[in-house]
Biotite code that builds the C-alpha atoms (Angstrom):
import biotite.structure as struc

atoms = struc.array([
    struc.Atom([0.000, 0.000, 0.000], chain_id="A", res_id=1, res_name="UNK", atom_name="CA", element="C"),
    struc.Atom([1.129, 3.318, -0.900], chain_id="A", res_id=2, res_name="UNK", atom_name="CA", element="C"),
    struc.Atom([0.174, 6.255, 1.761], chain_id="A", res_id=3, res_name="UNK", atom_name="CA", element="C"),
    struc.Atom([0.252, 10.252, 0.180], chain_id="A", res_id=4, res_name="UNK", atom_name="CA", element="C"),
    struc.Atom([-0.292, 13.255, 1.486], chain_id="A", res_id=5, res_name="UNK", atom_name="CA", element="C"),
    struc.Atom([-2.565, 15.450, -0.461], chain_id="A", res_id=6, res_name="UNK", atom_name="CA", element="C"),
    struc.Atom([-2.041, 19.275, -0.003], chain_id="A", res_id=7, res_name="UNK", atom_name="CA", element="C"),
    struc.Atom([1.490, 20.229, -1.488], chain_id="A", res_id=8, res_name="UNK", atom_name="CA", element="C"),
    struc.Atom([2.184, 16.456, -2.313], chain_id="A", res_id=9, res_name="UNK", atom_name="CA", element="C"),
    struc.Atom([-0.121, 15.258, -5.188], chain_id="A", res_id=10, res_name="UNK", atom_name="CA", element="C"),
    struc.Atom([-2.286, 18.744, -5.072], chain_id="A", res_id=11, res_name="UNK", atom_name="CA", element="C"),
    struc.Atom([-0.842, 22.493, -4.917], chain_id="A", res_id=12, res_name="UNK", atom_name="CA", element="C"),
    struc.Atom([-0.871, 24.552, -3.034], chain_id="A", res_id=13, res_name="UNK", atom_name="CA", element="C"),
    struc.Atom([-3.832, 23.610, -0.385], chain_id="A", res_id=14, res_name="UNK", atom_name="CA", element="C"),
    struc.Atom([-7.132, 22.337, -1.662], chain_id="A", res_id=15, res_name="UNK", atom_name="CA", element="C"),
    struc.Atom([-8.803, 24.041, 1.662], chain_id="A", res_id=16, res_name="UNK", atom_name="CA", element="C"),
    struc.Atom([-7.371, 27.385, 0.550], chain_id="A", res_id=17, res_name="UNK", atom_name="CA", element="C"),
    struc.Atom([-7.971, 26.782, -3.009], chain_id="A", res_id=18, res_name="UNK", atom_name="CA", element="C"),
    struc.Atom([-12.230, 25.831, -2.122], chain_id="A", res_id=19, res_name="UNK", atom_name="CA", element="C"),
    struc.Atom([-12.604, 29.134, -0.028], chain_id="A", res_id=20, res_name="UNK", atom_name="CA", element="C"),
    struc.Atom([-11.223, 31.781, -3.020], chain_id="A", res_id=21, res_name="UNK", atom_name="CA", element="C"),
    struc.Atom([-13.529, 29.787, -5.320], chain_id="A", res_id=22, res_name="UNK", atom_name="CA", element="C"),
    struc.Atom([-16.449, 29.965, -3.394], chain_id="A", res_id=23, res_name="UNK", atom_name="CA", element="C"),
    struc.Atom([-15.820, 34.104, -2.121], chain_id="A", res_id=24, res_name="UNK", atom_name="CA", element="C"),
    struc.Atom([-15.923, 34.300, -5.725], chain_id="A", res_id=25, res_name="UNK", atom_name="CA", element="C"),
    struc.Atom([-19.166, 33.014, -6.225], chain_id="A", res_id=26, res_name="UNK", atom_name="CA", element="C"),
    struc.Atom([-20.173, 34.007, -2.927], chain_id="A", res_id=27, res_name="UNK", atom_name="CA", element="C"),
    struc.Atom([-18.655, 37.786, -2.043], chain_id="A", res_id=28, res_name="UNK", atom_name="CA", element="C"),
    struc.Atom([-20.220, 37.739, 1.510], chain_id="A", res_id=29, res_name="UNK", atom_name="CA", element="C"),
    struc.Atom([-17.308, 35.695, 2.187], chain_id="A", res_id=30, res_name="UNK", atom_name="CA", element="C"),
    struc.Atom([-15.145, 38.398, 1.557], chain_id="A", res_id=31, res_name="UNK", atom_name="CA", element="C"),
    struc.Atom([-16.812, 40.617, 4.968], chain_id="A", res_id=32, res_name="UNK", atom_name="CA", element="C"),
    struc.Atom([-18.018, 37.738, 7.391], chain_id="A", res_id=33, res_name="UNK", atom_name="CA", element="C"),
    struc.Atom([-14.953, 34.835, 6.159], chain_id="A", res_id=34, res_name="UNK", atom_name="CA", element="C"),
    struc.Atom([-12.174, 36.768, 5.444], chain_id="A", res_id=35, res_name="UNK", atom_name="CA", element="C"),
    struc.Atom([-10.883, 39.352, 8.471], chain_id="A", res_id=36, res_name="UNK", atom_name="CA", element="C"),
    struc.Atom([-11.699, 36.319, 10.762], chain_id="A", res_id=37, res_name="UNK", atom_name="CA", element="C"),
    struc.Atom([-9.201, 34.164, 8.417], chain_id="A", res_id=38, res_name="UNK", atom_name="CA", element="C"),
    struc.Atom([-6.260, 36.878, 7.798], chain_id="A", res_id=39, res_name="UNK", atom_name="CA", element="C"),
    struc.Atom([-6.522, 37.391, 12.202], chain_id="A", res_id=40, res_name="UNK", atom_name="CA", element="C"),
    struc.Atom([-6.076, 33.962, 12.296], chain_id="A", res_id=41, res_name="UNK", atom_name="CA", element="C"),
    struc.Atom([-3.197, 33.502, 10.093], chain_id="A", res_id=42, res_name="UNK", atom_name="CA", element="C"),
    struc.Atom([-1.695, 36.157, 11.585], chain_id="A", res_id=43, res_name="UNK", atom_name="CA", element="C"),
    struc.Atom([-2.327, 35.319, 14.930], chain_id="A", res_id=44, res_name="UNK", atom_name="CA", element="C"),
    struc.Atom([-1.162, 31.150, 13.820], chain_id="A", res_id=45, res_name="UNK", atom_name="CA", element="C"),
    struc.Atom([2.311, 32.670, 12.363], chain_id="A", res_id=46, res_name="UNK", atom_name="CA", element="C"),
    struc.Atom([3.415, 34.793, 15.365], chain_id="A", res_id=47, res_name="UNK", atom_name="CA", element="C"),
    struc.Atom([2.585, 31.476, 17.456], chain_id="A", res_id=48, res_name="UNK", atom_name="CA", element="C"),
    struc.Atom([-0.429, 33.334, 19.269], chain_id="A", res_id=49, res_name="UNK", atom_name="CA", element="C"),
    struc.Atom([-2.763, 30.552, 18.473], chain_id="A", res_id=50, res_name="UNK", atom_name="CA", element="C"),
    struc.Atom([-3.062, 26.689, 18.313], chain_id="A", res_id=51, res_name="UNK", atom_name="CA", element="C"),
    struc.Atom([-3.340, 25.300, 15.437], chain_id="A", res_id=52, res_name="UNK", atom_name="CA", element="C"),
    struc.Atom([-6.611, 23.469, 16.324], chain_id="A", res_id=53, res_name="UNK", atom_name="CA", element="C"),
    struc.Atom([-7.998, 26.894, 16.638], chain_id="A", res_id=54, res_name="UNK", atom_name="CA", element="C"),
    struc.Atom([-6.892, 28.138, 13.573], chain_id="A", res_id=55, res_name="UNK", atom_name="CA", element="C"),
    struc.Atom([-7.818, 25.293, 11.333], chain_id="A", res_id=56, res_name="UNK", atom_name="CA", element="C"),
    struc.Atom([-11.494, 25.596, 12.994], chain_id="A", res_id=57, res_name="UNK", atom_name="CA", element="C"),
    struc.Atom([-11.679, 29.593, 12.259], chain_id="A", res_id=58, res_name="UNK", atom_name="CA", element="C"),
    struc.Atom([-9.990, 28.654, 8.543], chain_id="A", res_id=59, res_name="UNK", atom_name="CA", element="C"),
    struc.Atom([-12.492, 25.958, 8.291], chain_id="A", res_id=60, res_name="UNK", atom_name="CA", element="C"),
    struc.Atom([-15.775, 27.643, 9.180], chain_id="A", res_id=61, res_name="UNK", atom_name="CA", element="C"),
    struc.Atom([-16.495, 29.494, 5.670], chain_id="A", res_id=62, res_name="UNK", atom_name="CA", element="C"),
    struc.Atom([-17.662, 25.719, 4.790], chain_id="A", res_id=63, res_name="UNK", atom_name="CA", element="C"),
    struc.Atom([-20.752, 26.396, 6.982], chain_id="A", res_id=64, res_name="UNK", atom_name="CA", element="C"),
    struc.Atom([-21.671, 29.505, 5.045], chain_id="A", res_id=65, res_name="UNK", atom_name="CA", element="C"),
    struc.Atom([-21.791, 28.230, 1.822], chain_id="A", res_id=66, res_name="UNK", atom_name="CA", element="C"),
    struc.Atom([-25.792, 26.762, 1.335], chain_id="A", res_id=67, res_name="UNK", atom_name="CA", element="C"),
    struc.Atom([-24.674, 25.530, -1.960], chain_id="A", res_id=68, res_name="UNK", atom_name="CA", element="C"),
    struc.Atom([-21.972, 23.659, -1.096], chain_id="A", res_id=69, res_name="UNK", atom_name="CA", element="C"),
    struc.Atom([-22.539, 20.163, -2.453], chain_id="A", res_id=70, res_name="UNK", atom_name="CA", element="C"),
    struc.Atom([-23.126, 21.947, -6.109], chain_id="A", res_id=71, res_name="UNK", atom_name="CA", element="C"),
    struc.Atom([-19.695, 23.791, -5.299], chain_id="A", res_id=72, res_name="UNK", atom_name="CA", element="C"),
    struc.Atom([-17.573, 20.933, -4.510], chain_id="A", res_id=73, res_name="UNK", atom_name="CA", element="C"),
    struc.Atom([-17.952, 19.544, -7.654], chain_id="A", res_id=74, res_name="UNK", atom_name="CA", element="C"),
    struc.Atom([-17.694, 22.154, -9.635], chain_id="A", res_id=75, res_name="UNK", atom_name="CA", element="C"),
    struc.Atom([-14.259, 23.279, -8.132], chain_id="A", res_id=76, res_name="UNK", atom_name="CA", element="C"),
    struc.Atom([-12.976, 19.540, -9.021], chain_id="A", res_id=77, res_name="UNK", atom_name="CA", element="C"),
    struc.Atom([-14.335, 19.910, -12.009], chain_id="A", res_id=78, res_name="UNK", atom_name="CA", element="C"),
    struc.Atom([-11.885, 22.577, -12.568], chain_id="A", res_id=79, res_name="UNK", atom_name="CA", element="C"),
    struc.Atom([-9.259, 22.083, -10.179], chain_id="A", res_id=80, res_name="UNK", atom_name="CA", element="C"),
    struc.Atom([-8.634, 18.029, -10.748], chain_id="A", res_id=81, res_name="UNK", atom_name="CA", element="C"),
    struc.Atom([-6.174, 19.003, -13.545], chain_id="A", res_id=82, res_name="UNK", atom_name="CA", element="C"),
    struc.Atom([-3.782, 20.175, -10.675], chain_id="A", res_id=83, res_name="UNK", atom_name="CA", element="C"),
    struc.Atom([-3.168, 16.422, -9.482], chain_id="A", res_id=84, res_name="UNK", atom_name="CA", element="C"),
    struc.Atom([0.078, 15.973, -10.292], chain_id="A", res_id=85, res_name="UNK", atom_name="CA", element="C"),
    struc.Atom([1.388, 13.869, -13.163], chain_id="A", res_id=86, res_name="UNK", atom_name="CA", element="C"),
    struc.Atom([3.659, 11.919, -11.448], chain_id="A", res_id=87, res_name="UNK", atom_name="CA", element="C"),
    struc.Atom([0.840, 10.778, -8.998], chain_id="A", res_id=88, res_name="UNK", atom_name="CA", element="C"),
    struc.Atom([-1.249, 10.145, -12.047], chain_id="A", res_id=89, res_name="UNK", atom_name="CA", element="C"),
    struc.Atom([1.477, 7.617, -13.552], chain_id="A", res_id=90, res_name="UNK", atom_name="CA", element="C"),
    struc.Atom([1.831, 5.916, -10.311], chain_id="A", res_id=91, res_name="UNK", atom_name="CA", element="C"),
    struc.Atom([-1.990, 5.533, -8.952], chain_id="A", res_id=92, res_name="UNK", atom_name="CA", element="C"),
    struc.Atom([-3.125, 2.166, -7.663], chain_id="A", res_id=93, res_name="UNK", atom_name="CA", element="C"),
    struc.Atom([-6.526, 1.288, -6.378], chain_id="A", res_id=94, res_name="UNK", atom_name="CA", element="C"),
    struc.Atom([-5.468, 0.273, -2.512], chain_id="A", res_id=95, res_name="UNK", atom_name="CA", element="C"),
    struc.Atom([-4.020, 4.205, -2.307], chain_id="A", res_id=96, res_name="UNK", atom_name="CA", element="C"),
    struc.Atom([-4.350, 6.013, 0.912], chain_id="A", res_id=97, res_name="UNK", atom_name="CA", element="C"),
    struc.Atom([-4.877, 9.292, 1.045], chain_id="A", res_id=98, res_name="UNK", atom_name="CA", element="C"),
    struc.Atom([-4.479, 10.906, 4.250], chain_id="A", res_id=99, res_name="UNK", atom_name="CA", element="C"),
    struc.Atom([-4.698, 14.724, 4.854], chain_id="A", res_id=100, res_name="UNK", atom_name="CA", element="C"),
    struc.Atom([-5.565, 17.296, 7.036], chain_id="A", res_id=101, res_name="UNK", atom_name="CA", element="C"),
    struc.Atom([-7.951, 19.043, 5.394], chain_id="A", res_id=102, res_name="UNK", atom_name="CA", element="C"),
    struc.Atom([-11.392, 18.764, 5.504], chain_id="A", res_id=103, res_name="UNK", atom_name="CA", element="C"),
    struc.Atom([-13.089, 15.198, 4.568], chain_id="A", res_id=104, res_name="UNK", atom_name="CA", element="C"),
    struc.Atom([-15.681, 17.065, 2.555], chain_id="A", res_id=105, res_name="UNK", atom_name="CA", element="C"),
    struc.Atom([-13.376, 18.773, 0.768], chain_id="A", res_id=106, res_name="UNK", atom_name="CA", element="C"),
    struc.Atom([-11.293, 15.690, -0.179], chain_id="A", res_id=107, res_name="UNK", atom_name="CA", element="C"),
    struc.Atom([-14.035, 13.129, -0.281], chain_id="A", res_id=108, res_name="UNK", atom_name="CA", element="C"),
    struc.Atom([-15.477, 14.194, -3.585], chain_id="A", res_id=109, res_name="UNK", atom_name="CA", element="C"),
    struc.Atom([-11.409, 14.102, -5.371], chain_id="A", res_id=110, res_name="UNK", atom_name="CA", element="C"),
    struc.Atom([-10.559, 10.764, -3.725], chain_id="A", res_id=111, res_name="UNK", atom_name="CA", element="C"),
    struc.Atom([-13.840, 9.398, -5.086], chain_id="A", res_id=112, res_name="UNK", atom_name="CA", element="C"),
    struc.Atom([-13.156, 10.567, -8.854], chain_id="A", res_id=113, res_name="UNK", atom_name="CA", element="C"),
    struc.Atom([-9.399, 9.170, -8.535], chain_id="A", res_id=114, res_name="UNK", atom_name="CA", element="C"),
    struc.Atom([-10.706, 6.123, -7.103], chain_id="A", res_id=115, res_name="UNK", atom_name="CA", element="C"),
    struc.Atom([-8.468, 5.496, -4.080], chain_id="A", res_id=116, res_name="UNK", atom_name="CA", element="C"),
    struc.Atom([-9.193, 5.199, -0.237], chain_id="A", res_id=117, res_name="UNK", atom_name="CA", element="C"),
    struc.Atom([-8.536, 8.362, 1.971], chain_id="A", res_id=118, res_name="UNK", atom_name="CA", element="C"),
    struc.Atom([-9.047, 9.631, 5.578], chain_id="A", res_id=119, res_name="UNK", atom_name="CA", element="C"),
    struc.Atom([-9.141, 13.265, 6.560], chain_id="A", res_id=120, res_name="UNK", atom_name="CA", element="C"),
    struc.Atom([-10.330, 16.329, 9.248], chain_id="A", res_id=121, res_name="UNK", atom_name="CA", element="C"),
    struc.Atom([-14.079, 15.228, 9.864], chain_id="A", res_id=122, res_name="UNK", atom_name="CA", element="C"),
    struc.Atom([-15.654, 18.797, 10.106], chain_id="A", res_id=123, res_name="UNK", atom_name="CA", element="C"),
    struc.Atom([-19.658, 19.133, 11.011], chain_id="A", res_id=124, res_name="UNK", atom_name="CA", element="C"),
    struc.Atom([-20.277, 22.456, 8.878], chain_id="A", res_id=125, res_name="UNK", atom_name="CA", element="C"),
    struc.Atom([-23.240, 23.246, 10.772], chain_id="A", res_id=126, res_name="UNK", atom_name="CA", element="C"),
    struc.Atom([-21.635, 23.177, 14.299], chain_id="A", res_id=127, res_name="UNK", atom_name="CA", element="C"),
    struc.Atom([-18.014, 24.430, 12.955], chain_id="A", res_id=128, res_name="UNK", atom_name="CA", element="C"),
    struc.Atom([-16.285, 22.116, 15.265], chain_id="A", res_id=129, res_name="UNK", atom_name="CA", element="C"),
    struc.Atom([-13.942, 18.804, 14.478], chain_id="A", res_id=130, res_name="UNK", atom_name="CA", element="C"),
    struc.Atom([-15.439, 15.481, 15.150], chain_id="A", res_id=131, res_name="UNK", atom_name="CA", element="C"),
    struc.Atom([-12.355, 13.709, 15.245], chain_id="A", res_id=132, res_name="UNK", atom_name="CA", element="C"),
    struc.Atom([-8.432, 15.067, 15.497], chain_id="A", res_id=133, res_name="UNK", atom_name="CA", element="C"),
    struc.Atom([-6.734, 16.797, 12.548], chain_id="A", res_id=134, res_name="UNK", atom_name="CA", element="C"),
    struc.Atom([-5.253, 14.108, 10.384], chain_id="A", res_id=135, res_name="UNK", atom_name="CA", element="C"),
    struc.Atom([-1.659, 16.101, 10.659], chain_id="A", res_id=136, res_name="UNK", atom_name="CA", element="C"),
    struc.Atom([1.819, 14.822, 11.651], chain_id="A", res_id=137, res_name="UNK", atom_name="CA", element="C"),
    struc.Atom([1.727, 12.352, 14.556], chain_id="A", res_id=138, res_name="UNK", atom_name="CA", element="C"),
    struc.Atom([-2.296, 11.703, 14.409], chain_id="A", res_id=139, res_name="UNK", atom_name="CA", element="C"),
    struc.Atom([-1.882, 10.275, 11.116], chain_id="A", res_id=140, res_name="UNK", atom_name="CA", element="C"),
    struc.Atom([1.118, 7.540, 12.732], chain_id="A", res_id=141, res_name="UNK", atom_name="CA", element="C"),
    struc.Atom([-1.323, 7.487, 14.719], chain_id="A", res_id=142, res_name="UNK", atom_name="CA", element="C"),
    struc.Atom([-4.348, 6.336, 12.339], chain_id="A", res_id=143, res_name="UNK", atom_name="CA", element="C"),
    struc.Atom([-2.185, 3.788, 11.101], chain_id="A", res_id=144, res_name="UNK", atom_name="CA", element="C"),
    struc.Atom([-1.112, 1.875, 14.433], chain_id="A", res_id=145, res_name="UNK", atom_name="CA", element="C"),
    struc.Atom([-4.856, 2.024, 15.183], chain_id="A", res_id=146, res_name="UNK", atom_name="CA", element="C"),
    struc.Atom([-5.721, 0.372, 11.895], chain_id="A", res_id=147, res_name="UNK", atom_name="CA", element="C"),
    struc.Atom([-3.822, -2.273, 12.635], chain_id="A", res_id=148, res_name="UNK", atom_name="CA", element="C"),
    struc.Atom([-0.783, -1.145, 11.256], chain_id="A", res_id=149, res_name="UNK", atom_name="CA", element="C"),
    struc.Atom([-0.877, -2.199, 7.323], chain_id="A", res_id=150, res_name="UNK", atom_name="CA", element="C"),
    struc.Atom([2.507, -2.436, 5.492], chain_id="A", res_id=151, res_name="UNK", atom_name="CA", element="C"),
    struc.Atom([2.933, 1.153, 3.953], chain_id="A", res_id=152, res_name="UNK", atom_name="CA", element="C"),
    struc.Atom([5.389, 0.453, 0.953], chain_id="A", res_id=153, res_name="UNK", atom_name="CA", element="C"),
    struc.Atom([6.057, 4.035, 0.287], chain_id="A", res_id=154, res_name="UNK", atom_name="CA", element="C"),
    struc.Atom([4.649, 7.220, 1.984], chain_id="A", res_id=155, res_name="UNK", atom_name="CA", element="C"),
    struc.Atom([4.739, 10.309, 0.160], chain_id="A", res_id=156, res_name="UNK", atom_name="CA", element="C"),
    struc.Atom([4.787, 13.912, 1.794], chain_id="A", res_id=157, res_name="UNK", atom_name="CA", element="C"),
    struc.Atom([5.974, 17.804, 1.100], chain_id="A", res_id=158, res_name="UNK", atom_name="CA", element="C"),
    struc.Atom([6.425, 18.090, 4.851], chain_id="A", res_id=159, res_name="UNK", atom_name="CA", element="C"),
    struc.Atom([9.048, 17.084, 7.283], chain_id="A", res_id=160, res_name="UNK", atom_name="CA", element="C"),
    struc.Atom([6.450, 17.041, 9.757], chain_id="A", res_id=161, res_name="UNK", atom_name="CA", element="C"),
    struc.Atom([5.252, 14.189, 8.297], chain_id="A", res_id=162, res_name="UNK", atom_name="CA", element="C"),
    struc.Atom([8.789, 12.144, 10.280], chain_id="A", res_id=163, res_name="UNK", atom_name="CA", element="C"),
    struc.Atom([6.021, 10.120, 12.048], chain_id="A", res_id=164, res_name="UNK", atom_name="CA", element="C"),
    struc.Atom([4.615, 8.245, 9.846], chain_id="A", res_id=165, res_name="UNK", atom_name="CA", element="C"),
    struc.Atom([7.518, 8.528, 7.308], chain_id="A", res_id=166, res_name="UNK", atom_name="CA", element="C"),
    struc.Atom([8.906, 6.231, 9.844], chain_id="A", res_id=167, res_name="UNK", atom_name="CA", element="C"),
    struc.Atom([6.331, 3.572, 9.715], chain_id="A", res_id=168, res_name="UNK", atom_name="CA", element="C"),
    struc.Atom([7.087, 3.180, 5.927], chain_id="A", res_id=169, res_name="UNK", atom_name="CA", element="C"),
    struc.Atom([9.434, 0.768, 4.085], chain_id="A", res_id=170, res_name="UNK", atom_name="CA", element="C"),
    struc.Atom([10.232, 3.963, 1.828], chain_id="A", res_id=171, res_name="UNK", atom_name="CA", element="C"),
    struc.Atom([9.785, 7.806, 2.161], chain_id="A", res_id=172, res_name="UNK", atom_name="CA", element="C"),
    struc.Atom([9.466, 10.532, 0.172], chain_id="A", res_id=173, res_name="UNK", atom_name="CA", element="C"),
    struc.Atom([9.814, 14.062, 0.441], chain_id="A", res_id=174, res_name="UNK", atom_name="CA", element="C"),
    struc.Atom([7.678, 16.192, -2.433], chain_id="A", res_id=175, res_name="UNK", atom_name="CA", element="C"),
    struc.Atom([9.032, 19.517, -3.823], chain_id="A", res_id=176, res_name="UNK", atom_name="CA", element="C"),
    struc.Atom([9.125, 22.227, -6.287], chain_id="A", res_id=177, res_name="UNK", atom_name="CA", element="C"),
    struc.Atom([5.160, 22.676, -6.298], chain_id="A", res_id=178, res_name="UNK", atom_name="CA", element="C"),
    struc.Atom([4.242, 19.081, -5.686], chain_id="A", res_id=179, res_name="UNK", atom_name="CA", element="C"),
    struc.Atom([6.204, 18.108, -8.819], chain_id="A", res_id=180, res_name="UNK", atom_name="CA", element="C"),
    struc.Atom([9.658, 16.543, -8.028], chain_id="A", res_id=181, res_name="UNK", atom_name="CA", element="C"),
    struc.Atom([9.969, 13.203, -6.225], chain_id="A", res_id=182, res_name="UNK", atom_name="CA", element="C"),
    struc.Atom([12.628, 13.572, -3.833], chain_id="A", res_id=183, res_name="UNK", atom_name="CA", element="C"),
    struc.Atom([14.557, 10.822, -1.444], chain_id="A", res_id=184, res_name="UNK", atom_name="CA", element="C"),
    struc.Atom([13.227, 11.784, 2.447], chain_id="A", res_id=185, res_name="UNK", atom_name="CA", element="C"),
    struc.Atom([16.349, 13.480, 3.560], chain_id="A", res_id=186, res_name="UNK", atom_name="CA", element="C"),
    struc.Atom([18.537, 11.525, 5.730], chain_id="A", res_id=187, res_name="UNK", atom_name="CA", element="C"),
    struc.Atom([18.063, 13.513, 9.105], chain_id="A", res_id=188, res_name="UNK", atom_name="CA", element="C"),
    struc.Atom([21.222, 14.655, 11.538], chain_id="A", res_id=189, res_name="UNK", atom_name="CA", element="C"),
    struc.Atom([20.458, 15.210, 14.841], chain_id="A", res_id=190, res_name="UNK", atom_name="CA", element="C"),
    struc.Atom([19.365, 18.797, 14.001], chain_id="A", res_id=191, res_name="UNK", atom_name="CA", element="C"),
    struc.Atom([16.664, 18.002, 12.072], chain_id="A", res_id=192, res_name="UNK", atom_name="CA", element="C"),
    struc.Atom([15.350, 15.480, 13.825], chain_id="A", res_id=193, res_name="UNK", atom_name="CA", element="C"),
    struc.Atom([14.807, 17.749, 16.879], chain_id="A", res_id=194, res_name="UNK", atom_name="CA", element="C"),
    struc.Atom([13.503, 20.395, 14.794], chain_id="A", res_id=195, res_name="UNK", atom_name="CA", element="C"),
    struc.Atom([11.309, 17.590, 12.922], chain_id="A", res_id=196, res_name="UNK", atom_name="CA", element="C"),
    struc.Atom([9.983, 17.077, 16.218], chain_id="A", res_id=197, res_name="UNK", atom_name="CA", element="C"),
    struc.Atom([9.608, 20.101, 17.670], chain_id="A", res_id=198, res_name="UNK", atom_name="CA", element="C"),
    struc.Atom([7.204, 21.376, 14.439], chain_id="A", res_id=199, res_name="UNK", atom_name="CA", element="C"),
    struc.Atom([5.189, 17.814, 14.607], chain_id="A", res_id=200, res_name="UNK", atom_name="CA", element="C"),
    struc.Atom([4.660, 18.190, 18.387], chain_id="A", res_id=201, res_name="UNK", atom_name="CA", element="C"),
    struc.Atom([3.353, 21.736, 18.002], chain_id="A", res_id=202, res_name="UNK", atom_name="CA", element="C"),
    struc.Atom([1.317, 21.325, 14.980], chain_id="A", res_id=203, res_name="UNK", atom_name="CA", element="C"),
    struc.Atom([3.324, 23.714, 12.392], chain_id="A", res_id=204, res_name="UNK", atom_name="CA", element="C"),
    struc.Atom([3.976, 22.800, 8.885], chain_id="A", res_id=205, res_name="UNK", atom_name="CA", element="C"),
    struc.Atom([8.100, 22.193, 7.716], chain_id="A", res_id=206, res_name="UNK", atom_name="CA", element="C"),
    struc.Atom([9.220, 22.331, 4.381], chain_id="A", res_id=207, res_name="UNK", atom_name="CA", element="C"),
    struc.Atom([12.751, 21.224, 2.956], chain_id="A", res_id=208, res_name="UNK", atom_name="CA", element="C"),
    struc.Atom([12.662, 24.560, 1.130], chain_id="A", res_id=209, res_name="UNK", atom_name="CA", element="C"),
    struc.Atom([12.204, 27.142, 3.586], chain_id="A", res_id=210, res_name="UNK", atom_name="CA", element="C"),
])
């Protein structure tokens, strides 16, 4: 079984951001009720003033203001699909896992057309809360030991962040250059690997090319 992330890995840039400028166009409420709350957020998520739980719930909740969303998800894949990466593409088996952070209705409808298995955020749109934990770093290692640990041939990722369950594959790969090169995962010094651990443990997104 091969395991991929999806945002940054086999999509760019971030299918949650990507869903929220499609719909504020089609919906330009978003742009006074949605978007200071988001930009606050970010801010707030960069300077380390908020936890990232928090700020994927406040980045999340334009979902619950969109009363056409079903109609909307599909047409944004509709367009948007063509940004799976090629390599991906080449490579795609049936017994895939998809595993991401963002929001299950969001990647639900893509992992359907590809026709591969996935798990993601589980996000109740009319509450605004998470109904399970944010499929990010540790919680997807986690996921897998609780699934009885399948044999992960290669796991795919554009995040260092992702050590945890990079770990728990036979091979590892780290995505770059706009989810379009395949790279070797880097062979971590002791640096890294406490710096790997310290962004997994707080919730914060590493790339190799920062």
């Amino acid at each position: 079984m091969n395991v991929y992330d999806f945002d940054g890995t086999i999509y760019y840039p971030d299918c949650t951001v990507s869903f929220a400028l499609w719909c504020a166009k089609r919906h330009p409420k978003l742009w006074f009720k949605y978007a200071p709350k988001a930009f606050s957020s970010l801010f707030l998520y960069k300077v380390g003033k908020m936890k990232r739980y928090k700020f994927e719930r406040n980045i999340f909740s334009f979902l619950g203001m969109i009363d056409d969303f079903e109609e909307q998800i599909e047409k944004f894949w509709d367009v948007h699909e063509k940004r799976i990466s090629s390599w991906y593409l080449s490579q795609k088996k049936s017994d895939d896992l998809i595993i991401s952070a963002s929001p299950e209705c969001i990647i639900a409808p893509i992992a359907k057309r590809l026709g591969v298995n996935y798990v993601a955020s589980e996000y109740d749109r009319e509450f605004g809360v998470f109904t399970n934990n944010l499929m990010y770093a540790k919680e997807k290692a986690r996921y897998i030991f609780e699934h009885g640990f399948p044999i992960i041939d290669n796991f795919y990722s554009d995040s260092i962040s992702d050590l945890p369950i990079a770990l728990c594959a036979e091979k590892a790969y780290l995505i770059t250059n706009k989810a379009q090169k395949v790279n070797k995962w880097p062979n971590l010094d002791k640096k890294m690997l406490n710096r790997a651990y310290r962004k997994t443990d707080t919730g914060t997104n590493i790339h190799l090319e920062e």
